[in-house]
N, CA and C atoms as an extended XYZ file, in Angstrom:
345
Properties=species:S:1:pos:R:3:atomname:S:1:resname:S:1:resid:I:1 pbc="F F F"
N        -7.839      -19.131       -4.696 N   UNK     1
C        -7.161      -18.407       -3.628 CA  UNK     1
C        -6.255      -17.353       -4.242 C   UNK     1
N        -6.371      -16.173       -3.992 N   UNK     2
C        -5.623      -14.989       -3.876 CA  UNK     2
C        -4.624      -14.771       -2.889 C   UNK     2
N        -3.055      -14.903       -3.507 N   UNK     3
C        -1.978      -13.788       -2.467 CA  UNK     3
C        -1.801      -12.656       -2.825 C   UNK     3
N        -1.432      -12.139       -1.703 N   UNK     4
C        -0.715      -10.669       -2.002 CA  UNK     4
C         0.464      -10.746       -1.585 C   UNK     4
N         1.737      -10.214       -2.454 N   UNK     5
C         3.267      -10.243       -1.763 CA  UNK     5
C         4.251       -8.993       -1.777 C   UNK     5
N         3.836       -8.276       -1.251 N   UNK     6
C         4.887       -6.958       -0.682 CA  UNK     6
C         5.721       -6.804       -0.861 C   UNK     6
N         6.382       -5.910       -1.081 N   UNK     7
C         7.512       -5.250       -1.362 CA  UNK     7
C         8.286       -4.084       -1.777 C   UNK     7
N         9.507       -3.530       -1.476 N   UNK     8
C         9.795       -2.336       -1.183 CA  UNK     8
C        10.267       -1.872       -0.362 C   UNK     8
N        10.089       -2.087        0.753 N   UNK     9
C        10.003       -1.780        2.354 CA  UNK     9
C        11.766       -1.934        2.410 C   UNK     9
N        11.910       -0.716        3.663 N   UNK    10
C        13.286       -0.861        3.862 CA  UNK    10
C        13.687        0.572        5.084 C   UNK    10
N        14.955        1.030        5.207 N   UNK    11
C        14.892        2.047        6.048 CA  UNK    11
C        15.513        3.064        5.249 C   UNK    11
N        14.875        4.362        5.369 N   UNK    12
C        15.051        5.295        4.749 CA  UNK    12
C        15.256        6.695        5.336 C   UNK    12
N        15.858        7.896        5.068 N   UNK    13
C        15.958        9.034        6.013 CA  UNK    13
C        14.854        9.938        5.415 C   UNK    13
N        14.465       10.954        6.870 N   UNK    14
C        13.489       12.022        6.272 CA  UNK    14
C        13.868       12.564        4.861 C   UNK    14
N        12.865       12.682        4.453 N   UNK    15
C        12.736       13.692        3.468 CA  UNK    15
C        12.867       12.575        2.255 C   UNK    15
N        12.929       11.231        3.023 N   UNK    16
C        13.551       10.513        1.346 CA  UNK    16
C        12.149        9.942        0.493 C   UNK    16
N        12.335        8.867       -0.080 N   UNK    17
C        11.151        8.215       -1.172 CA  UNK    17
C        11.553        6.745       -1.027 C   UNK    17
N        10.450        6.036       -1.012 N   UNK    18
C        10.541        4.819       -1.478 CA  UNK    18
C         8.960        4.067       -1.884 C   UNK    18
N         9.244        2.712       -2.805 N   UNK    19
C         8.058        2.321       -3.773 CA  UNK    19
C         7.829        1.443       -3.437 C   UNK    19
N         6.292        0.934       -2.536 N   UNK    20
C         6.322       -0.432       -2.405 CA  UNK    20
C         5.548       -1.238       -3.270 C   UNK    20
N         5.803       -2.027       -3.574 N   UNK    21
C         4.859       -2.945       -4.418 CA  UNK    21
C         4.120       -3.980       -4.016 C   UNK    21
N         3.142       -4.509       -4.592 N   UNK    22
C         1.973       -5.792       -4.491 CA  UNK    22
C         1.545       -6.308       -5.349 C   UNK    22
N         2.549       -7.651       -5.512 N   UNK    23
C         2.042       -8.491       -6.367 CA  UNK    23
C         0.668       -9.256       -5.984 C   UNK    23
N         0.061       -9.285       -6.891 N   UNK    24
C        -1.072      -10.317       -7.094 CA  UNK    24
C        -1.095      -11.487       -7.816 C   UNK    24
N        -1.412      -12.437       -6.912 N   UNK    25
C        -0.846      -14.193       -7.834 CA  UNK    25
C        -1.993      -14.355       -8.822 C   UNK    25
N        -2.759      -13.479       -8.974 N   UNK    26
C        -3.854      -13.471      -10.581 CA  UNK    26
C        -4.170      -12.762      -10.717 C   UNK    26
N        -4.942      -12.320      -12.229 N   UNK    27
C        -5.562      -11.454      -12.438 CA  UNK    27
C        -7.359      -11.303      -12.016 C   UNK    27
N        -7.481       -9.941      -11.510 N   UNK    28
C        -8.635       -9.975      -10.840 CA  UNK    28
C        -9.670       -9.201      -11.721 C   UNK    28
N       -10.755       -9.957      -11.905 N   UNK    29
C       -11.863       -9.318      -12.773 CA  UNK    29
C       -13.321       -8.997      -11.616 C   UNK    29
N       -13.890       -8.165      -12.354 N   UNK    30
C       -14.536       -7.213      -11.829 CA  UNK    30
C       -14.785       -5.808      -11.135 C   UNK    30
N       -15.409       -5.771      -10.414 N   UNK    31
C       -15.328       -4.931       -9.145 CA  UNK    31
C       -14.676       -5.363       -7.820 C   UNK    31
N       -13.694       -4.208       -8.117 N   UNK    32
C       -12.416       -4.717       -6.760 CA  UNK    32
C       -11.815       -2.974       -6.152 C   UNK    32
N       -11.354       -2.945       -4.634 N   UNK    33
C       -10.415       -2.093       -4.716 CA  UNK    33
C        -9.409       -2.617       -4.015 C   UNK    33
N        -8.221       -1.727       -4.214 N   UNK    34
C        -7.010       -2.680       -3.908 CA  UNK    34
C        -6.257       -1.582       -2.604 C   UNK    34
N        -5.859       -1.565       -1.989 N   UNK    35
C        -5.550       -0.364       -0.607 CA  UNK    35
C        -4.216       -1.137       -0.008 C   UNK    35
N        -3.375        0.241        0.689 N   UNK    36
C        -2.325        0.086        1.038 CA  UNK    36
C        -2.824        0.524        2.464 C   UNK    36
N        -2.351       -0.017        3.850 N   UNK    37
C        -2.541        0.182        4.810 CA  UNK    37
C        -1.528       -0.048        6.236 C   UNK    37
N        -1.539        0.438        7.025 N   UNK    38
C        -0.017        0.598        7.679 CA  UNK    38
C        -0.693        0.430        8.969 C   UNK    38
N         0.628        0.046       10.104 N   UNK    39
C         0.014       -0.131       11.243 CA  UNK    39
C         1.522       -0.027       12.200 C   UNK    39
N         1.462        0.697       13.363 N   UNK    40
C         2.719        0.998       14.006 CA  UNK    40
C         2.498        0.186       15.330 C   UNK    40
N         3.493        0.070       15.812 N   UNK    41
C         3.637       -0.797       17.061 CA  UNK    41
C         2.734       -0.098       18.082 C   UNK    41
N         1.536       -0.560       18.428 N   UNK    42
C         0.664       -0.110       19.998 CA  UNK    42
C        -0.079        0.408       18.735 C   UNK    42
N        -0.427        0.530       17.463 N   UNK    43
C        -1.319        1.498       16.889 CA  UNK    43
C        -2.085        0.535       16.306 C   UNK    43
N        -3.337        1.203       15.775 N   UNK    44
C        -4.318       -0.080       15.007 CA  UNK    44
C        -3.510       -0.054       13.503 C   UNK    44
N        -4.269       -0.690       13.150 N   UNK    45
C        -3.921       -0.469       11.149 CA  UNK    45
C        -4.945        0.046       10.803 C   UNK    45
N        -4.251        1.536       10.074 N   UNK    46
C        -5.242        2.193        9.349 CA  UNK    46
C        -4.980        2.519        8.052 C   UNK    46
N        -5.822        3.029        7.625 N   UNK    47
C        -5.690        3.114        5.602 CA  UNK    47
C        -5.106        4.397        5.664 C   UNK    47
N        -4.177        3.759        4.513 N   UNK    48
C        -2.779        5.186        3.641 CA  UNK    48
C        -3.923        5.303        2.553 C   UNK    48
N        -4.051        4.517        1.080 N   UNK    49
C        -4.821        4.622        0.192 CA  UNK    49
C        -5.283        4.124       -0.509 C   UNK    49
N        -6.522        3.816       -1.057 N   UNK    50
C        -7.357        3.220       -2.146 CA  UNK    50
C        -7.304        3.430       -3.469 C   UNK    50
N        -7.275        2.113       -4.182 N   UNK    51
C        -7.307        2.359       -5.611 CA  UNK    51
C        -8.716        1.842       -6.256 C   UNK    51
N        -9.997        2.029       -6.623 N   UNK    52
C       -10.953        1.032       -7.388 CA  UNK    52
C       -10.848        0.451       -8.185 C   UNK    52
N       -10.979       -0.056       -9.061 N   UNK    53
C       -11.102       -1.014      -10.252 CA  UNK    53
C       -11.497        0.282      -11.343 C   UNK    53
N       -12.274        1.021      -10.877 N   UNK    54
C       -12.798        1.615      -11.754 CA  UNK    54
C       -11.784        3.325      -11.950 C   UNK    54
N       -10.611        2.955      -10.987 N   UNK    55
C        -9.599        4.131      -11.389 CA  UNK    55
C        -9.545        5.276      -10.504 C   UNK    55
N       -10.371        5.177       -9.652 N   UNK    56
C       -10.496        6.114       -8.004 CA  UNK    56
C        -9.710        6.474       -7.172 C   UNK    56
N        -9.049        7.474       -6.650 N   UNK    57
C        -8.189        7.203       -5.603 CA  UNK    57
C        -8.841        7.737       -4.637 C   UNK    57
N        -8.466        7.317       -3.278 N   UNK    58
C        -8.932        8.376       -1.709 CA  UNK    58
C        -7.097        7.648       -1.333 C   UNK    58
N        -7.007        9.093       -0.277 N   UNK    59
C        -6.088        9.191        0.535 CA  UNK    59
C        -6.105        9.192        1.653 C   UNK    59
N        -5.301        8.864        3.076 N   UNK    60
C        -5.501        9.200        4.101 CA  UNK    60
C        -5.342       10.851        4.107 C   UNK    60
N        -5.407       11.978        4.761 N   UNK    61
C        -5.108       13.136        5.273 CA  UNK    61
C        -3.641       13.566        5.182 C   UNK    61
N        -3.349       12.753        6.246 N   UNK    62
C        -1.462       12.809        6.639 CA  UNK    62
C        -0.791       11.996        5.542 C   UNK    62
N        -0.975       12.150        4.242 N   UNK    63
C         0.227       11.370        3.234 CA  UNK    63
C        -0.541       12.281        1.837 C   UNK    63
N        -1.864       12.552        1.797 N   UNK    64
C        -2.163       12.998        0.915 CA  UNK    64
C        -0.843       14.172        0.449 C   UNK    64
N        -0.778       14.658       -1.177 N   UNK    65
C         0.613       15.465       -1.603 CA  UNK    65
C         1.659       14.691       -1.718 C   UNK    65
N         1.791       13.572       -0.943 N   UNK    66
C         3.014       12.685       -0.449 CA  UNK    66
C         3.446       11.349       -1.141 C   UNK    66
N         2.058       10.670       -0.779 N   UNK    67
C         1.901        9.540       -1.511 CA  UNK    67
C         0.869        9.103       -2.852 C   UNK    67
N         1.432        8.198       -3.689 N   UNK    68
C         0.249        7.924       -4.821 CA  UNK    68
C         0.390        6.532       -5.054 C   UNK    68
N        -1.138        5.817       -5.235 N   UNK    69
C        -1.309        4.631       -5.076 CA  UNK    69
C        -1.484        4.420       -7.281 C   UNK    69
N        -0.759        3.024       -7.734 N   UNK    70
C        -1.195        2.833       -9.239 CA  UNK    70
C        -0.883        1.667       -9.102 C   UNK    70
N        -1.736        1.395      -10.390 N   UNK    71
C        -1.291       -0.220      -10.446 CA  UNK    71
C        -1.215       -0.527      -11.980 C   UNK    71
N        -0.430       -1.360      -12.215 N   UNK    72
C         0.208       -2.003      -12.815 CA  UNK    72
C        -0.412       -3.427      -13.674 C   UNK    72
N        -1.964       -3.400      -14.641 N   UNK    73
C        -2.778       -4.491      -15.036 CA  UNK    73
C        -1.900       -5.266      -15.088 C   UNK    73
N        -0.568       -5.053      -16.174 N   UNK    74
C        -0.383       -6.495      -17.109 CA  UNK    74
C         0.494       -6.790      -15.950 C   UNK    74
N         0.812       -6.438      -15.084 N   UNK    75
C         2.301       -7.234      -14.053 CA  UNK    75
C         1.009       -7.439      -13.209 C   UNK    75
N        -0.007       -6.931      -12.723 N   UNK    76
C        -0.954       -7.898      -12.117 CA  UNK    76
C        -0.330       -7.185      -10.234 C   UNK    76
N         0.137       -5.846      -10.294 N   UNK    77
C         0.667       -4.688       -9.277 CA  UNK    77
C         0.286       -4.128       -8.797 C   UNK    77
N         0.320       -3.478       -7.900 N   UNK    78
C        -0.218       -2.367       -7.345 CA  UNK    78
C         1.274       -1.693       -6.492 C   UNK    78
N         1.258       -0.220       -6.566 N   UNK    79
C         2.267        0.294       -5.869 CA  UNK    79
C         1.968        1.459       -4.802 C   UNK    79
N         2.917        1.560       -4.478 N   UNK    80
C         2.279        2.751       -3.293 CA  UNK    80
C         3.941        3.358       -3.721 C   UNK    80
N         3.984        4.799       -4.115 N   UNK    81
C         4.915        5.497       -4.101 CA  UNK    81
C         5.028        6.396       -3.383 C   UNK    81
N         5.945        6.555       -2.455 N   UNK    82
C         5.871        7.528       -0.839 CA  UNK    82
C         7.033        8.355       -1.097 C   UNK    82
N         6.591        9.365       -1.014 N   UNK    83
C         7.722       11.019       -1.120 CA  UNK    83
C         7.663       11.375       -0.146 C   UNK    83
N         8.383       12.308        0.235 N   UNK    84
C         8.869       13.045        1.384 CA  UNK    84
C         8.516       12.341        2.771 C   UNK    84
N         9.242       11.521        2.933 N   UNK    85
C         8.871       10.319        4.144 CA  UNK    85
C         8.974       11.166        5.460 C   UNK    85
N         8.174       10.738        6.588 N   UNK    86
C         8.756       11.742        7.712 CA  UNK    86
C         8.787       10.389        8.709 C   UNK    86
N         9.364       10.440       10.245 N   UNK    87
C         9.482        9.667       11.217 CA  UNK    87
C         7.958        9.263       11.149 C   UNK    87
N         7.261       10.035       10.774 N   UNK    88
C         5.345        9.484       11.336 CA  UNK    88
C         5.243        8.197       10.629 C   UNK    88
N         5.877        7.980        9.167 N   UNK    89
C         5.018        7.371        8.441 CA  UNK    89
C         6.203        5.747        9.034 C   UNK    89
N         6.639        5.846       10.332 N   UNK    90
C         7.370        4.074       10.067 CA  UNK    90
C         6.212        3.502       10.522 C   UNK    90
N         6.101        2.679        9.513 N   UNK    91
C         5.082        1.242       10.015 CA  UNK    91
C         5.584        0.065        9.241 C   UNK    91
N         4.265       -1.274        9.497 N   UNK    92
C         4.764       -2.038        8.497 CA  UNK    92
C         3.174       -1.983        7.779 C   UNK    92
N         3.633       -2.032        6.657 N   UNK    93
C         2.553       -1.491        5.272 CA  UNK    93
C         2.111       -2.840        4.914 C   UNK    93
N         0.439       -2.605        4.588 N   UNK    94
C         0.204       -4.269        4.321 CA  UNK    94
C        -0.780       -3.534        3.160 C   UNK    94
N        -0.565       -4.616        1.926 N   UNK    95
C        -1.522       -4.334        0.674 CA  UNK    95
C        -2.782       -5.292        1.041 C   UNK    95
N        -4.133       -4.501        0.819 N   UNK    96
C        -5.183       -5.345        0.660 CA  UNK    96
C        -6.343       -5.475       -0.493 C   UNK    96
N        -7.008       -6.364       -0.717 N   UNK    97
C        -7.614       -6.438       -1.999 CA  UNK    97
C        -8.906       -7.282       -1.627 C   UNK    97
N       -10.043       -6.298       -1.837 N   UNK    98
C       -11.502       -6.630       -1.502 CA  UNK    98
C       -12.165       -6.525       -2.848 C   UNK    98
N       -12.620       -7.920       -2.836 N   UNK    99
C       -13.456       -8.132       -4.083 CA  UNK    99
C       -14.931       -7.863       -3.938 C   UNK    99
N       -15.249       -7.285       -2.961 N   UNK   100
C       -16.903       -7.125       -2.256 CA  UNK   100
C       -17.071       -8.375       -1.519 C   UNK   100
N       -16.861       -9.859       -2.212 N   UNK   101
C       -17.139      -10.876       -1.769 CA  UNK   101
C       -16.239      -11.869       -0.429 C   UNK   101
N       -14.559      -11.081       -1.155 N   UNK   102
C       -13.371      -11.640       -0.145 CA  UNK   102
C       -12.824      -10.452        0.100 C   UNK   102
N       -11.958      -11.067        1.381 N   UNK   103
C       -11.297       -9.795        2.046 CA  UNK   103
C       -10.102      -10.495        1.518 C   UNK   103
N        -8.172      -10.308        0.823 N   UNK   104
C        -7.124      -10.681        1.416 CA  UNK   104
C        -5.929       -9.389        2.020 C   UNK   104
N        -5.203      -10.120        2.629 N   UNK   105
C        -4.267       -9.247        2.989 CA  UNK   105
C        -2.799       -9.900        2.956 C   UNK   105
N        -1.875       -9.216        2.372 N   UNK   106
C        -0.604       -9.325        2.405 CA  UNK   106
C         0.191       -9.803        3.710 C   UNK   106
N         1.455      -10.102        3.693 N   UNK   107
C         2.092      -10.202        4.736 CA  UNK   107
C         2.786       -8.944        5.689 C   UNK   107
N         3.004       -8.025        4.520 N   UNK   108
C         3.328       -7.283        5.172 CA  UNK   108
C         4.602       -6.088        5.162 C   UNK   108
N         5.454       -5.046        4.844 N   UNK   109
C         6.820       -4.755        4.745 CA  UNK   109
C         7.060       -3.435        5.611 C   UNK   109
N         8.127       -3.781        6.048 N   UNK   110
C         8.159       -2.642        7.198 CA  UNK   110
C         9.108       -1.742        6.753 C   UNK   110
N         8.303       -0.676        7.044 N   UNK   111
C         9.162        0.943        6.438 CA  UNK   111
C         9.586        1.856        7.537 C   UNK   111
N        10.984        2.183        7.499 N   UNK   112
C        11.522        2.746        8.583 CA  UNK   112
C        12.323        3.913        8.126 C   UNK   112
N        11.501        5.074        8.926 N   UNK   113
C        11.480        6.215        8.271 CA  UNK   113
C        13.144        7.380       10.119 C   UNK   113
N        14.134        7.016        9.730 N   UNK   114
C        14.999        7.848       10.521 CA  UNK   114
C        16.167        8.033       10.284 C   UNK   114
N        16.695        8.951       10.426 N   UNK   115
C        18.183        9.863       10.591 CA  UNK   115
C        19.034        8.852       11.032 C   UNK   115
């Protein structure tokens, strides 16, 4: 069994930055990608960004310039580093990690982006 445990999350004003992180309770071999994904109250959850195993990134549209997804082998991490935050981006951010075979997903950290 695989967790994922979040973190980072907090309230922040436009224009600011903050880093969330995802621990992973092991190290994962193979083919994997690991994605940060957000979801607002009445909204679905949709994907911020992907990382592969093999070193790939995709972005959503609205964060691309903004945000960058890395991870961290030997701490066994993944981060999502978010610049220039605007009111759009409050959600609560959930890390996920698909091995082709399993789906998991984090609990969850909520980012609150206002004046």
């Amino acid at each position: 069994q695989v967790q994922l445990v979040e973190s980072g999350g907090g309230l922040v004003q436009p224009g600011g930055s903050l880093r969330l992180s995802c621990a992973v309770s092991r190290r994962i071999v193979g083919i994997y990608t690991m994605g940060w994904y957000r979801q607002a109250p009445g909204k679905q959850r949709d994907l911020v960004a992907v990382l592969s195993s093999s070193g790939s990134t995709n972005y959503a549209d609205s964060v691309k310039g903004r945000f960058t997804i890395s991870r961290d082998n030997a701490k066994n991490t993944v981060y999502l580093q978010m610049n220039s935050l605007k009111p759009e981006d409050t959600a609560v951010y959930y890390c996920h990690l698909d091995t082709g075979s399993r789906s998991y997903w984090g609990q969850g950290t909520q980012v609150t982006v206002s004046s």
